[in-house]
MIBA-593849 format. One record per atom (N, C-alpha, C): residue number from 1; residue in three letters; x, y, z. Coordinates in pm, whole numbers, plus 50000, padded with zeros to 5 digits. Layout:
# residues N
[NUM,'ALA',[X,Y,Z]];
...
This chain:
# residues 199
[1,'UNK',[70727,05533,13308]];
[1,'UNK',[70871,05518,13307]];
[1,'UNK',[70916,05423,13198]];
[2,'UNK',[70841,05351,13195]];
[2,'UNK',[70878,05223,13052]];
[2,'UNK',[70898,05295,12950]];
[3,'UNK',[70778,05384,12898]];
[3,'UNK',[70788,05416,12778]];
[3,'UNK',[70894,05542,12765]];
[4,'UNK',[70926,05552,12882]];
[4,'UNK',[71059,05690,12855]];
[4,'UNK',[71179,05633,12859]];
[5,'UNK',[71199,05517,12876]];
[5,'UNK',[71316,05439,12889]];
[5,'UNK',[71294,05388,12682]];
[6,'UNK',[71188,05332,12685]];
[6,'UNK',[71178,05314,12589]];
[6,'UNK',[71198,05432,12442]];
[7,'UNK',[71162,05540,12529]];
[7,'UNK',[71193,05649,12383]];
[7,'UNK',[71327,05680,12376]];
[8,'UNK',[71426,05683,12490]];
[8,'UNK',[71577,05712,12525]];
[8,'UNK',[71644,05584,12401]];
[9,'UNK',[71575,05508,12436]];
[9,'UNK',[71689,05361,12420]];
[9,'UNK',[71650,05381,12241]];
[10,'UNK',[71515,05407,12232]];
[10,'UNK',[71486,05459,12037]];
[10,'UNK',[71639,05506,11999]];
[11,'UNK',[71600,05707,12090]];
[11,'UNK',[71693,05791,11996]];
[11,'UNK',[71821,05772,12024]];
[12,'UNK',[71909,05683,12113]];
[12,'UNK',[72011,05632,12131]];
[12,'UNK',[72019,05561,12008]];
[13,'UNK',[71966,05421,11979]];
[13,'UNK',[71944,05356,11878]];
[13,'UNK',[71970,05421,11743]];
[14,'UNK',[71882,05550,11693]];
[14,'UNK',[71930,05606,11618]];
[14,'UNK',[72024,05662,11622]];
[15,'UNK',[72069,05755,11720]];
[15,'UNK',[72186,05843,11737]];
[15,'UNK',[72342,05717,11669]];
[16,'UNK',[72360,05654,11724]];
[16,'UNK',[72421,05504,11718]];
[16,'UNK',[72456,05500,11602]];
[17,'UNK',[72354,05473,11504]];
[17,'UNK',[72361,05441,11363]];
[17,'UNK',[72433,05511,11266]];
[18,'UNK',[72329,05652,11257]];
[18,'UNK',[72427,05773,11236]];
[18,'UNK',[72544,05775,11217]];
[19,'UNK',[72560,05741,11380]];
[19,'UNK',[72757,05793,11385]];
[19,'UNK',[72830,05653,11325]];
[20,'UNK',[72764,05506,11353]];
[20,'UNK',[72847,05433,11271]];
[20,'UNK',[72860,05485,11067]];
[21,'UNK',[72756,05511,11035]];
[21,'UNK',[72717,05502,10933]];
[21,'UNK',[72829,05665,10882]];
[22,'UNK',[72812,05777,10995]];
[22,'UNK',[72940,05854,10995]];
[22,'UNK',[73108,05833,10973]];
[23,'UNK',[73099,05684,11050]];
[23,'UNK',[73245,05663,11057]];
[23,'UNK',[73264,05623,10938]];
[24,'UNK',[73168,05531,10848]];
[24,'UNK',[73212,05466,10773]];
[24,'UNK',[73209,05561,10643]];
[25,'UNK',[73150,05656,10618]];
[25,'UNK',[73155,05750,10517]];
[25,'UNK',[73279,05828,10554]];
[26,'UNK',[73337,05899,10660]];
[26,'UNK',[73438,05982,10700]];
[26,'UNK',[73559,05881,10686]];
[27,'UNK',[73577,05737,10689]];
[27,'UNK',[73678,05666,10722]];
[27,'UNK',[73753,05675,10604]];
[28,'UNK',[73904,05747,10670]];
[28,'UNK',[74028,05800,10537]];
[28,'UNK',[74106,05681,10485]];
[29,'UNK',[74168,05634,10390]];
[29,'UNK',[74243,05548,10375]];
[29,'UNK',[74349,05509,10439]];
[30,'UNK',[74382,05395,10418]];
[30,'UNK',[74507,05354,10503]];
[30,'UNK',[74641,05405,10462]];
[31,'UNK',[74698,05504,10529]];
[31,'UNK',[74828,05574,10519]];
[31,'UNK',[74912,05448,10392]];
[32,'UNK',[74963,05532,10325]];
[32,'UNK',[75085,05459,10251]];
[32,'UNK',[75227,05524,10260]];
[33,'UNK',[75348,05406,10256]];
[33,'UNK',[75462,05469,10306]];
[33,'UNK',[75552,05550,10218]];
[34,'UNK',[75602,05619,10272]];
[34,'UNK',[75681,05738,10160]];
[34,'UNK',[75748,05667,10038]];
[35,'UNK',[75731,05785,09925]];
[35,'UNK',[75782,05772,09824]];
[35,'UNK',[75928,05745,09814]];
[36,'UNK',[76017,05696,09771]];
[36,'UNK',[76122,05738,09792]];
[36,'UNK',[76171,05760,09703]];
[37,'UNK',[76307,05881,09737]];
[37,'UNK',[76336,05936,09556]];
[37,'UNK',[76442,05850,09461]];
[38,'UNK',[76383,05957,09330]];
[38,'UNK',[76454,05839,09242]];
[38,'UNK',[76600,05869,09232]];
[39,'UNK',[76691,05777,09248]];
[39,'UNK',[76825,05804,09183]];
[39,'UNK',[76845,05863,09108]];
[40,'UNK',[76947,05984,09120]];
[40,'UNK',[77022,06072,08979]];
[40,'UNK',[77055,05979,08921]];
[41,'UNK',[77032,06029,08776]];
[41,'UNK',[77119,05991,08633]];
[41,'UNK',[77249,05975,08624]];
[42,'UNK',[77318,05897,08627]];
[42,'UNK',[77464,05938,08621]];
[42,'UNK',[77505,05962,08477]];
[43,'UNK',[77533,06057,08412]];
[43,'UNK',[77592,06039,08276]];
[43,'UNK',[77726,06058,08265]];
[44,'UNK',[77779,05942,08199]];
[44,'UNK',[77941,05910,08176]];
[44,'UNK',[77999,06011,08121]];
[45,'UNK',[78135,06055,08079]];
[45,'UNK',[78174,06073,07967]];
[45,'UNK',[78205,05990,07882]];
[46,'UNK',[78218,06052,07765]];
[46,'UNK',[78223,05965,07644]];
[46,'UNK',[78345,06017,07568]];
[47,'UNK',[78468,05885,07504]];
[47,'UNK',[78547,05915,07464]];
[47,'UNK',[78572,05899,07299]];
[48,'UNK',[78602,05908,07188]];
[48,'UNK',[78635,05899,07068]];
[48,'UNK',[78752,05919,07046]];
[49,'UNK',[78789,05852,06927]];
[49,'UNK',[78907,05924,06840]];
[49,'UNK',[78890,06056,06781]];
[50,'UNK',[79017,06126,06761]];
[50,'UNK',[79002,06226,06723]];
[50,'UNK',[78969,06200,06582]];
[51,'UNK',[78989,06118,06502]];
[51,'UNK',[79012,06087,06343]];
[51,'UNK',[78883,06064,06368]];
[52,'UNK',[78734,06086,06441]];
[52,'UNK',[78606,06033,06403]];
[52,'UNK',[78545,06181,06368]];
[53,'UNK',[78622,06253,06442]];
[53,'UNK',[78594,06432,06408]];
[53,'UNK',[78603,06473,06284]];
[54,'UNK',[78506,06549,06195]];
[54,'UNK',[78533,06591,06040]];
[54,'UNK',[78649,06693,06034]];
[55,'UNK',[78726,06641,05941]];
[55,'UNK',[78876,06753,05926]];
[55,'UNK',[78837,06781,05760]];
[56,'UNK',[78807,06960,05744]];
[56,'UNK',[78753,06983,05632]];
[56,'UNK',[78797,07143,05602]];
[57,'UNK',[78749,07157,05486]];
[57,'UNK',[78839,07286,05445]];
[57,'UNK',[78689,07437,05432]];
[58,'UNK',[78722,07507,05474]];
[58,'UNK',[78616,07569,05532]];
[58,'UNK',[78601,07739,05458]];
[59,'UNK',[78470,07796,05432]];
[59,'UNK',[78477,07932,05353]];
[59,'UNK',[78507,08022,05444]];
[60,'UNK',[78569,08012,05585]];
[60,'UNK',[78597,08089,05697]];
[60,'UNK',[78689,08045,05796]];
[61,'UNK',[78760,08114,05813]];
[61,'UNK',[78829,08074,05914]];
[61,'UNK',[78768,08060,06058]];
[62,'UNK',[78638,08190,06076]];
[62,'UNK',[78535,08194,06162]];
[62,'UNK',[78424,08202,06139]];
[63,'UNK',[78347,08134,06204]];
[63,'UNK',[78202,08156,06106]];
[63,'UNK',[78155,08067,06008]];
[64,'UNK',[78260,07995,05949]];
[64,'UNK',[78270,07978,05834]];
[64,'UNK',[78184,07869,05833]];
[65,'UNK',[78162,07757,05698]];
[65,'UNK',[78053,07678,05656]];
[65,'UNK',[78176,07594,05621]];
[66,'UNK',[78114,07462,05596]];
[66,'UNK',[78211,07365,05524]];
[66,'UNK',[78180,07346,05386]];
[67,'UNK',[78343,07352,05334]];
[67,'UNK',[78306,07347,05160]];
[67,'UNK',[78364,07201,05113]];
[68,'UNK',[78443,07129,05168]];
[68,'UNK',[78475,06991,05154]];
[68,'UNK',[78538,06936,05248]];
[69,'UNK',[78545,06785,05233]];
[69,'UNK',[78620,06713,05372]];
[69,'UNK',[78769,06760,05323]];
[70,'UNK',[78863,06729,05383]];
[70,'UNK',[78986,06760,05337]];
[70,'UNK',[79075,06680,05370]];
[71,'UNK',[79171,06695,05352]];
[71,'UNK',[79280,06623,05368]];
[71,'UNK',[79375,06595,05522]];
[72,'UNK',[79377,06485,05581]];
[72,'UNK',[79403,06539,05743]];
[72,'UNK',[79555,06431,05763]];
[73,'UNK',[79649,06482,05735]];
[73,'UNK',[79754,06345,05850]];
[73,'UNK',[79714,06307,05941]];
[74,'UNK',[79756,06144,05946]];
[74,'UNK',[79689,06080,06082]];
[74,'UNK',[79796,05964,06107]];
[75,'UNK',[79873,05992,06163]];
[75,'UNK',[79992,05886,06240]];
[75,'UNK',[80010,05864,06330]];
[76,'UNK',[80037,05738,06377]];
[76,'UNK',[79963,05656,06529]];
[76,'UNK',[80132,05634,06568]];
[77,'UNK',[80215,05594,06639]];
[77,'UNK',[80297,05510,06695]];
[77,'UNK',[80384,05518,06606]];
[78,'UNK',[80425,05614,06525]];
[78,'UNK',[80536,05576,06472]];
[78,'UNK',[80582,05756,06478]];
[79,'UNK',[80740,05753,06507]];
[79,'UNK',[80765,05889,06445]];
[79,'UNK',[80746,06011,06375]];
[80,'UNK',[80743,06091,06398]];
[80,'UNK',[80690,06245,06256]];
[80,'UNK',[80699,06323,06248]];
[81,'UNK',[80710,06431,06187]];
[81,'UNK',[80712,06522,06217]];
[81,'UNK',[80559,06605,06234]];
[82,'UNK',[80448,06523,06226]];
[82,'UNK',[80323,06596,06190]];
[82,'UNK',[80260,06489,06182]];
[83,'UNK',[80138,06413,06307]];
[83,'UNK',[80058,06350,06372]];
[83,'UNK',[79952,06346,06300]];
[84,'UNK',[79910,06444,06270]];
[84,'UNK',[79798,06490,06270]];
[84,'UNK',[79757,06624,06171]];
[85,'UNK',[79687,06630,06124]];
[85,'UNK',[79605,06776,06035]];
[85,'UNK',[79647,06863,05920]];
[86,'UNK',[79633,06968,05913]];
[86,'UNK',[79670,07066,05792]];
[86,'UNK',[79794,07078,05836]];
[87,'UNK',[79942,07069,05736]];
[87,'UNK',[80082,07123,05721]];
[87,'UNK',[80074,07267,05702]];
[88,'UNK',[79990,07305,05612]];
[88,'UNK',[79940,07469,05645]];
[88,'UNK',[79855,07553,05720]];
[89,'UNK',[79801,07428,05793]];
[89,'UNK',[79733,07543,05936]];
[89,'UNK',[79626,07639,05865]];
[90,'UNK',[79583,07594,05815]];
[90,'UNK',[79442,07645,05737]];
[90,'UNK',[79307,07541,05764]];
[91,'UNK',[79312,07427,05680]];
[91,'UNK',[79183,07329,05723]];
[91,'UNK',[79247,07325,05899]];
[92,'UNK',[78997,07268,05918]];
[92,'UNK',[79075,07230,06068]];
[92,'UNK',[78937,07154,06058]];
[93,'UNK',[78947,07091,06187]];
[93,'UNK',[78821,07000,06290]];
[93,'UNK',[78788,07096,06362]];
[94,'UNK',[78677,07093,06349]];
[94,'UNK',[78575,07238,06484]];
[94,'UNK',[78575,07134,06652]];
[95,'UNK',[78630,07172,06690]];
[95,'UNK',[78593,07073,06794]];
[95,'UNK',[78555,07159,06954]];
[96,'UNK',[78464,07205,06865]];
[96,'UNK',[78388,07346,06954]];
[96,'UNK',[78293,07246,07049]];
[97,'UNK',[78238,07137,07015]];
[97,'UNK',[78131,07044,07076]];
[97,'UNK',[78194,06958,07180]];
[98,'UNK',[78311,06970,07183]];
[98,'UNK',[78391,06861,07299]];
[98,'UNK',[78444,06929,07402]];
[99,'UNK',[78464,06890,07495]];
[99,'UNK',[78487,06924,07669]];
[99,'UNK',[78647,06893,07597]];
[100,'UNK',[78738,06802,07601]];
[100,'UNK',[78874,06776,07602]];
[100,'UNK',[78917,06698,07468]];
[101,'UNK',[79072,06753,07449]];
[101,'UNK',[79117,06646,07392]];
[101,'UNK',[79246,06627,07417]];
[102,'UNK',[79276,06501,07433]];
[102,'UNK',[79399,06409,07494]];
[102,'UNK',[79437,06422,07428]];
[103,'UNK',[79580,06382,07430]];
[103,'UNK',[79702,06361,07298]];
[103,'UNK',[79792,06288,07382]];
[104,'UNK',[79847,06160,07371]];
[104,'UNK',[79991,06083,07434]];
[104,'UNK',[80078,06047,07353]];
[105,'UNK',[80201,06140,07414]];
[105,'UNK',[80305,06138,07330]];
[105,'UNK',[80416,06053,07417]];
[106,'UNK',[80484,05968,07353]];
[106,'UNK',[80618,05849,07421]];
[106,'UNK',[80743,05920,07339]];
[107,'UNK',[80768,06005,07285]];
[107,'UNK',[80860,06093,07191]];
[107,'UNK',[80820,06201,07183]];
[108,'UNK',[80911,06374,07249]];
[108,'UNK',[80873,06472,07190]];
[108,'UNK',[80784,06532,07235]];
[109,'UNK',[80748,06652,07197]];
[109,'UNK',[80656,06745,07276]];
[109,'UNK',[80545,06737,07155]];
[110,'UNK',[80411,06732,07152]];
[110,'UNK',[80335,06797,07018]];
[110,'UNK',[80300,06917,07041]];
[111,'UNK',[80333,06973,06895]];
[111,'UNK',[80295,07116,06886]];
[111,'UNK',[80181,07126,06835]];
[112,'UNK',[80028,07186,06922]];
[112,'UNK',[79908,07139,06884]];
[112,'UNK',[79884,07336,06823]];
[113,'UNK',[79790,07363,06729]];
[113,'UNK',[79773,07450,06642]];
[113,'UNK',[79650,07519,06657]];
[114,'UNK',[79629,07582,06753]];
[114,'UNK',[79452,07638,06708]];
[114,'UNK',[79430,07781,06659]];
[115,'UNK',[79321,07786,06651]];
[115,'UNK',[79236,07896,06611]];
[115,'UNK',[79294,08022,06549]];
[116,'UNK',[79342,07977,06440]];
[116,'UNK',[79362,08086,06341]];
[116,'UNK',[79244,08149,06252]];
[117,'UNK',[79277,08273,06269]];
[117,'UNK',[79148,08380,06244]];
[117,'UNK',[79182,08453,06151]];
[118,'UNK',[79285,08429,06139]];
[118,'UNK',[79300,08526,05947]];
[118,'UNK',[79409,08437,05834]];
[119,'UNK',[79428,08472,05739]];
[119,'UNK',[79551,08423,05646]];
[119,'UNK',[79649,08442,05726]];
[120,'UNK',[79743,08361,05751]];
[120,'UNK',[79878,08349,05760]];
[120,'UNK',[79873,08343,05948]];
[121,'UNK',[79779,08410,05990]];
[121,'UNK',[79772,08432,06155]];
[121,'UNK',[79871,08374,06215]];
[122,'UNK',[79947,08477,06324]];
[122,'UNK',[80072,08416,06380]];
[122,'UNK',[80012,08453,06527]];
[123,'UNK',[80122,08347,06608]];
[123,'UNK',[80119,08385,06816]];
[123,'UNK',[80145,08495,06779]];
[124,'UNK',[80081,08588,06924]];
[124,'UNK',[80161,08695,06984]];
[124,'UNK',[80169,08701,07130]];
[125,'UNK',[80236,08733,07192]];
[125,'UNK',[80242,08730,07338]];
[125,'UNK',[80119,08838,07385]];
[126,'UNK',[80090,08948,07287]];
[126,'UNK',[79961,09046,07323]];
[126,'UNK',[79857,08937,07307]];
[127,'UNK',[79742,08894,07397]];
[127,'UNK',[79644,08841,07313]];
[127,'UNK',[79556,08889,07215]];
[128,'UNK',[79526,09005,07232]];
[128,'UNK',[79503,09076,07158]];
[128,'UNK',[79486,09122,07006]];
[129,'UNK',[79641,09086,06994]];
[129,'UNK',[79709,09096,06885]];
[129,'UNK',[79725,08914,06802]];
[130,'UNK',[79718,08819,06906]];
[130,'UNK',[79706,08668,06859]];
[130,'UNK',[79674,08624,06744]];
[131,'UNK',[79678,08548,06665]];
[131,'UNK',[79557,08522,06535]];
[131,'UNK',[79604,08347,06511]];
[132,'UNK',[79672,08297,06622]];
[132,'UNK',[79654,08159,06635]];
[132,'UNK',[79771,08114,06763]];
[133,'UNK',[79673,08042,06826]];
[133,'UNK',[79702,07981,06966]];
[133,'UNK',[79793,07801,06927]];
[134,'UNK',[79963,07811,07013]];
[134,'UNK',[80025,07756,06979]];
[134,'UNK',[80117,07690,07138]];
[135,'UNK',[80095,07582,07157]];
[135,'UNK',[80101,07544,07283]];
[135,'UNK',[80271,07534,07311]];
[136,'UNK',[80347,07554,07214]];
[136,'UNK',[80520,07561,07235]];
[136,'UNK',[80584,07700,07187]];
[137,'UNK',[80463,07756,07151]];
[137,'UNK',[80517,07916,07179]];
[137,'UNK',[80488,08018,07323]];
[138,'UNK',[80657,08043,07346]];
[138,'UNK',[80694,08075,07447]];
[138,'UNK',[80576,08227,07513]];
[139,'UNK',[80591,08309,07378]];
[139,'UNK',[80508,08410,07422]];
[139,'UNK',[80348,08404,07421]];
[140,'UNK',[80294,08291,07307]];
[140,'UNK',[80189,08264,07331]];
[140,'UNK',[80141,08237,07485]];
[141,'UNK',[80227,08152,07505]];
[141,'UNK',[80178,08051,07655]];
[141,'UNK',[80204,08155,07773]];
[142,'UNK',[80257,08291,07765]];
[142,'UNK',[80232,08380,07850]];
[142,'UNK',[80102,08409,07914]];
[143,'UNK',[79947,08398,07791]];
[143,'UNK',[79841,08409,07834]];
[143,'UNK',[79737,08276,07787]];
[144,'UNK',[79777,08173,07746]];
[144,'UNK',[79742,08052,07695]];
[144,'UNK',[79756,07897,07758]];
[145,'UNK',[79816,07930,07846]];
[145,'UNK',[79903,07826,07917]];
[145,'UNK',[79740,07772,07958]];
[146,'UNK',[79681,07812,08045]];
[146,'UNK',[79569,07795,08106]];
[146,'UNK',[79469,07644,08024]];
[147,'UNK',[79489,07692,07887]];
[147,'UNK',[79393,07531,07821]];
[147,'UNK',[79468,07445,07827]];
[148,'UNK',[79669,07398,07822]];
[148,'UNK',[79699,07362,07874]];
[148,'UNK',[79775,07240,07924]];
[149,'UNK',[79778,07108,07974]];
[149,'UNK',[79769,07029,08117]];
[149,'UNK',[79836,06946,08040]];
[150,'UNK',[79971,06907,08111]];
[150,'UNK',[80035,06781,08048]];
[150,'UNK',[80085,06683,08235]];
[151,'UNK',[80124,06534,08198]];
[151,'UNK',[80191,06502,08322]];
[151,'UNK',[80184,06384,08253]];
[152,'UNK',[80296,06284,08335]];
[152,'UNK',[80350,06175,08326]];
[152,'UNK',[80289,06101,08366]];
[153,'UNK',[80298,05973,08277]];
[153,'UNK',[80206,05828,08325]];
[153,'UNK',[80241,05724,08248]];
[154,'UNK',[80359,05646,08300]];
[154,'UNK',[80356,05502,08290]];
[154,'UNK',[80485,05563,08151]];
[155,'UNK',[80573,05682,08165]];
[155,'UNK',[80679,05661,08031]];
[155,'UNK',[80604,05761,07938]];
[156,'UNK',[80458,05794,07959]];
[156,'UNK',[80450,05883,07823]];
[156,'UNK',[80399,06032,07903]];
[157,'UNK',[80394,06115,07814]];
[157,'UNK',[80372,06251,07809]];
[157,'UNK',[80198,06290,07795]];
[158,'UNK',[80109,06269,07912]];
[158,'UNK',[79951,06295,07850]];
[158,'UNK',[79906,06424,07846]];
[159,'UNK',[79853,06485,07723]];
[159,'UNK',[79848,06649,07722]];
[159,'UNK',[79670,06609,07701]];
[160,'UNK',[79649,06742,07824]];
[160,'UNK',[79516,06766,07805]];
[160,'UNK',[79449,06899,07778]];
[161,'UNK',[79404,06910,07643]];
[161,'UNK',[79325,07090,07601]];
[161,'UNK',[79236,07094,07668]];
[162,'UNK',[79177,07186,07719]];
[162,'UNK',[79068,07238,07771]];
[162,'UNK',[79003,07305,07672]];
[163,'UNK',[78911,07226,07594]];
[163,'UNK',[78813,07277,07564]];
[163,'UNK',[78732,07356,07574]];
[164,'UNK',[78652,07324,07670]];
[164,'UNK',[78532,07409,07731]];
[164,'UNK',[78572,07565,07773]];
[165,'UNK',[78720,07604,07809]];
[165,'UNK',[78763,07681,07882]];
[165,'UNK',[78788,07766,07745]];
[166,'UNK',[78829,07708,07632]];
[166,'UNK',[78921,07781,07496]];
[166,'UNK',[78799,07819,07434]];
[167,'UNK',[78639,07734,07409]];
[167,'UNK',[78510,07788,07350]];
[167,'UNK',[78466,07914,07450]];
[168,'UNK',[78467,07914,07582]];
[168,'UNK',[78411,08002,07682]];
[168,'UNK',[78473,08125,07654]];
[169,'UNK',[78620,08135,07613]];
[169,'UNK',[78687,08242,07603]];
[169,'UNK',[78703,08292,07467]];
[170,'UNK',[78685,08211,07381]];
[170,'UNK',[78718,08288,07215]];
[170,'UNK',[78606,08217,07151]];
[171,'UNK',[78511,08172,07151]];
[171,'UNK',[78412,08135,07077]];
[171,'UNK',[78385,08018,07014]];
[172,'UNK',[78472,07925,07040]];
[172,'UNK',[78500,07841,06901]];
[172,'UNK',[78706,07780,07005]];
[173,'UNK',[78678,07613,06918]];
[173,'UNK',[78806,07557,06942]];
[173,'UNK',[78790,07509,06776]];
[174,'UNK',[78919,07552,06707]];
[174,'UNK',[78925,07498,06573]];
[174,'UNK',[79066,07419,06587]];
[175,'UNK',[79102,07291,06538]];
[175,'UNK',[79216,07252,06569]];
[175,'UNK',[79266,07216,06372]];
[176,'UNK',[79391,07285,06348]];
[176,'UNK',[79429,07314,06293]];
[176,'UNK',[79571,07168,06230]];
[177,'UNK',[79629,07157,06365]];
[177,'UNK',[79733,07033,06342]];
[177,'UNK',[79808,07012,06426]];
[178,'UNK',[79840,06892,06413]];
[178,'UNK',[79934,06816,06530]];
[178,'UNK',[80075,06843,06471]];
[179,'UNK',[80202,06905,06545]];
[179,'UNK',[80310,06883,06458]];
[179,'UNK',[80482,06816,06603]];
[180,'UNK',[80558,06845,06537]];
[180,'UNK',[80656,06839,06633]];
[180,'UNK',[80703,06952,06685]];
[181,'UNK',[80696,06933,06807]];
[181,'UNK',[80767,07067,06885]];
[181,'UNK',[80887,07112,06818]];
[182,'UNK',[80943,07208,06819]];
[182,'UNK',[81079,07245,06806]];
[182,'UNK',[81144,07191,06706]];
[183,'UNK',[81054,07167,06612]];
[183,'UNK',[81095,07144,06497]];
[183,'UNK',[81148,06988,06485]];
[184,'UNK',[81100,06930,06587]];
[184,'UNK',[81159,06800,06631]];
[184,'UNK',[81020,06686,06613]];
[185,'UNK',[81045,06570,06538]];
[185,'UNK',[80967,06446,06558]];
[185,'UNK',[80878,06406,06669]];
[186,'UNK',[80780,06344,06677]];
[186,'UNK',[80729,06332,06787]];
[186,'UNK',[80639,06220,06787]];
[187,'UNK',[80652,06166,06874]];
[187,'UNK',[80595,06014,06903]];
[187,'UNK',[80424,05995,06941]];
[188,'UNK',[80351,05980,06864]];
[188,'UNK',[80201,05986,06950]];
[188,'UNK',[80119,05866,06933]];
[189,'UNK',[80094,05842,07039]];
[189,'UNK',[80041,05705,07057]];
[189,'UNK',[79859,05694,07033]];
[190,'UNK',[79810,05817,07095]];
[190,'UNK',[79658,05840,07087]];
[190,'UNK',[79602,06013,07082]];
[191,'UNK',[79511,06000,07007]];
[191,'UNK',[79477,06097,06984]];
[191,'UNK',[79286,06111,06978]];
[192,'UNK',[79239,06152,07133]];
[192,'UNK',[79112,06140,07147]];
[192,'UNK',[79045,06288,07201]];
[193,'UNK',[78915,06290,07210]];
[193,'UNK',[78833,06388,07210]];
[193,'UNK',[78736,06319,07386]];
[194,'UNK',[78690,06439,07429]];
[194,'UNK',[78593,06371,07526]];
[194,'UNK',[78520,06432,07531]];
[195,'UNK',[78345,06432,07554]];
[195,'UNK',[78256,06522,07575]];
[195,'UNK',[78130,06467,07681]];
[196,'UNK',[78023,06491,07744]];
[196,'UNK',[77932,06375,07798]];
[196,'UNK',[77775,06486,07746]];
[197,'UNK',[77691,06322,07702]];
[197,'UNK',[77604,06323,07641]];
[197,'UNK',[77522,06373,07724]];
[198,'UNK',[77436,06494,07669]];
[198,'UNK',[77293,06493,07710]];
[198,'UNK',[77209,06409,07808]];
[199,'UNK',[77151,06453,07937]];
[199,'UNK',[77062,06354,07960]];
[199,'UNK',[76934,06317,07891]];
């Protein structure tokens, strides 16, 4: 009986070992606590002057390449008849790369000038028939109204183009010139662009 007690208590002994020597090879690491996620990016928009935009005279009205900088009016706060750009509505600023551009006027409506697509290109109430988009023409703004957005703040007049909406629909925003509505002077205090950067 000794020695069978004695052979039990052996392969116990071994059995024993084993399984410690099991645990310690099988033993998983100590849990670590969740990741947690990273915060979105917030990216701002970003605002400029419009006068930081190249105003240049171009071998196309569409399409076209730039053949020199050109000549641009640029009047801040004082009266005019013409704010801003080509008197002939020929040179322009591509401002195909920007989401918006503001304009605040304290005098007057501005008559803003885009995307003329041939010599001489006039509104038409057909769009169709269009060959330059004119924000105080009556028949233009029949199907144009949409880029758009003016309202009151603090005494002045803030007009906002829709960009993104005028490239989505005709290819291209070319801005041509700032003038006075109705043939009338017009007061502009700022004249900016907005777009937001890349993440």
């Amino acid at each position: 009986m000794k020695k069978t007690n004695f052979f039990y208590a052996a392969v116990l002994t071994v059995f024993c070992a084993f399984g410690v020597q099991s645990c310690i090879v099988e033993d998983n690491p100590a849990p670590q606590p969740p990741t947690e996620p990273e915060e979105p990016v917030v990216v701002e928009p970003v605002e400029m002057s419009l006068q930081e935009v190249p105003f240049c005279e171009w071998t196309a009205f569409v399409n076209g390449e730039v053949k020199n900088p050109a000549g641009c009016a640029w009047v801040i706060g004082e009266s005019t008849g013409q704010p801003y750009g080509d008197g002939n509505v020929n040179n322009y600023a591509d401002l195909s790369g920007f989401e918006k551009l503001v304009v605040i006027a304290t005098e007057g409506t501005p008559r803003m000038l885009f995307n003329r697509d041939i010599e001489n290109g006039q509104c038409s109430e057909n769009e169709e028939e269009s060959h330059l988009i004119d924000n105080t023409n009556s028949g233009c703004m029949t199907w144009a109204a949409k880029y758009f957005t003016s309202e009151e703040i603090d005494g002045a007049t803030v007009w906002t183009v829709d960009l993104t909406q005028l490239v989505k629909d005709k290819g291209f925003a070319h801005l041509h010139a700032i003038k006075g509505g109705n043939w009338q002077n017009v007061t502009v205090t700022e004249m900016k662009v907005i777009y937001t950067p890349a993440e």
